[in-house]
N, C-alpha and C positions, 0 to 999 in steps of 0.2 A: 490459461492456467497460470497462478500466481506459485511460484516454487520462493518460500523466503529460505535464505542461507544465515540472514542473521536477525536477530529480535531486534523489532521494528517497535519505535517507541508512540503509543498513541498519538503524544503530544507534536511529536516529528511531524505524522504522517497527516494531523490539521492544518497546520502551517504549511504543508506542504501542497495542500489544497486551495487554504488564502492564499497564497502566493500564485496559486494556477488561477485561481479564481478571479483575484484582486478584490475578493468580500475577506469580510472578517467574520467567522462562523461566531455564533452564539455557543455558550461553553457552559452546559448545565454541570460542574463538578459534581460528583456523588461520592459514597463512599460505595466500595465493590461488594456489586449484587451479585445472592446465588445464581451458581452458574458462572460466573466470570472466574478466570485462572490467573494467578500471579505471573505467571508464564510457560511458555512453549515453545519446543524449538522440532524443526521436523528435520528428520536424515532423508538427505536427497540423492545419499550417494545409488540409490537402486534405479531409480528413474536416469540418472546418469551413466550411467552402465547402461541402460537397457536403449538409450536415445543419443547417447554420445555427450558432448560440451555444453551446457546450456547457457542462453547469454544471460546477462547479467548486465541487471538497469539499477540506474540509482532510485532510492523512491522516487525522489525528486524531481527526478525528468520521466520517472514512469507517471506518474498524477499528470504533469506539463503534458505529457504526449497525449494523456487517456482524454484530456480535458479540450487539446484542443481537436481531437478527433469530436468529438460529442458534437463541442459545437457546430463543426461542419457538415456533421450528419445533422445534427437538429437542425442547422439551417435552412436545408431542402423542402 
């Protein structure tokens, strides 16, 4: 379960893939299609309360770690 505490900026969170990745993603720019939201923020404080402290990853090193889990798994 992905809990964000702060707005995560699209742009951040591909770069932070290229860099897991070491690709450079293809970047079709658009302009925002219905259904897309300018933003959103979620309150976590209930979840916290209800389960205690929750950690707290950078994206950064959350992508780094998802990425290099996968590959280890897909390596099998």
């Amino acid at each position: 379960m992905h809990i964000c505490y702060l707005q995560e900026i699209l742009g951040a969170f591909i770069e932070a893939i290229e860099a897991a990745t070491g690709r450079t993603a293809e970047r079709n720019l658009m302009p925002m299609q219905p259904g897309d939201v300018h933003a959103t923020w979620a309150d976590a404080r209930l979840i916290e309360a209800l389960v205690g402290a929750l950690p707290r990853t950078d994206i950064r090193d959350g992508v780094r770690y998802f990425v290099d889990w996968y590959r280890r798994w897909k390596g099998r």
